[in-house]
N, C-alpha and C positions, 0 to 999 in steps of 0.2 A: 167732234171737237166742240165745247161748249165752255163759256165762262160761269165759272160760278165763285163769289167772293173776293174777285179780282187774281182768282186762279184760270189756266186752262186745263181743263180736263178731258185726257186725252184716250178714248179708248181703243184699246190695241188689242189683236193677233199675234202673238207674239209667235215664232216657229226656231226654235232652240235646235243648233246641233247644224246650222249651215255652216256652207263654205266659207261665206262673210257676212258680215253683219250688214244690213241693204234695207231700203223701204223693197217693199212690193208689191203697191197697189193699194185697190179696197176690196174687202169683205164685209157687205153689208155694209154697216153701220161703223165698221172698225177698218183703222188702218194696219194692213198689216208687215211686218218687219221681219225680217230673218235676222237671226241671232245665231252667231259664231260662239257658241259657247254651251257647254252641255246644262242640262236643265236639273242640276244637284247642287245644294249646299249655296244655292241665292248667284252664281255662277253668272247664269244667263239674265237675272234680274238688273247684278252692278253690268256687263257688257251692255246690258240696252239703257242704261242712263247713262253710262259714258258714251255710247254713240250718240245720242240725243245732245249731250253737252256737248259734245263738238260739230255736228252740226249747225247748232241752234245756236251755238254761242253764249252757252247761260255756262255758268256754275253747275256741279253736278251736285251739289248741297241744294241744291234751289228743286230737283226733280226729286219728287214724293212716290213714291209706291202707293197711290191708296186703294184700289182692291185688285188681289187676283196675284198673291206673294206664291203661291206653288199650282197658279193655272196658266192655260198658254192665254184665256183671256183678260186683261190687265186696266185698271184705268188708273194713269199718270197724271199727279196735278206738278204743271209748270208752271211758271211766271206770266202772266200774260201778254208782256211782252215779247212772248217768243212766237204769238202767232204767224204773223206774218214771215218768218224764216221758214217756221214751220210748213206752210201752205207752199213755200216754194221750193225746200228743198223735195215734200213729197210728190211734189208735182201738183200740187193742188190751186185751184185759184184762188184768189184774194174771196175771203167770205165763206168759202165752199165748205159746206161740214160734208165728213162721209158721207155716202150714200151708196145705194144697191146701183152699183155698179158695174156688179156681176161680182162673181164668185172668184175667176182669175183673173183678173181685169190686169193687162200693164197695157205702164204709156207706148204708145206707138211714134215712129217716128213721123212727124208731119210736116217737116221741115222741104222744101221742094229745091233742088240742083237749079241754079239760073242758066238759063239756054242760051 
């Protein structure tokens, strides 16, 4: 996740053909997403900007496709003002860009039961 031009640009894993459309981590340098939707005729591209619009609360006019139209790897520019939604719906912290975080990396529960 980087700003460039008063865009954020977002690069994505994208994995077409789940059961729902979901964050799932990181890879590498990429966050990656599961997509409910088959990977033909732009399909799984509108399903992962309409999840992000509703996540993130922007417009789905506002989220650009700009490379990676028929690869699973993708990089989105949004508004910049979506970082911050952004970073907490993925689980991410305030500031945090991707990183090698392992290859499957999910959130664990950290949360502790009060005794």
């Amino acid at each position: 996740m980087r700003i460039n031009g008063g865009r954020l640009l977002l690069d994505i894993k994208a994995s077409p053909g789940a059961s729902k459309t979901e964050f799932a981590g990181l890879q590498g340098e990429r966050l990656r997403i599961r997509v409910a939707a088959a990977p033909e005729d732009g399909k799984a591209n509108e399903e992962l900007a309409g999840f992000l619009s509703k996540v993130l609360g922007c417009a789905k006019r506002d989220i650009v496709l700009e490379s990676g139209e028929k690869s699973r790897l993708k990089t989105l520019g949004l508004p910049a003002s979506c970082a911050a939604a952004l970073a907490a719906a993925a689980g991410l912290t305030q500031g945090q860009a991707p990183s090698g975080t392992g290859q499957n990396s999910r959130r664990q529960n950290t949360q502790t039961k009060p005794a």
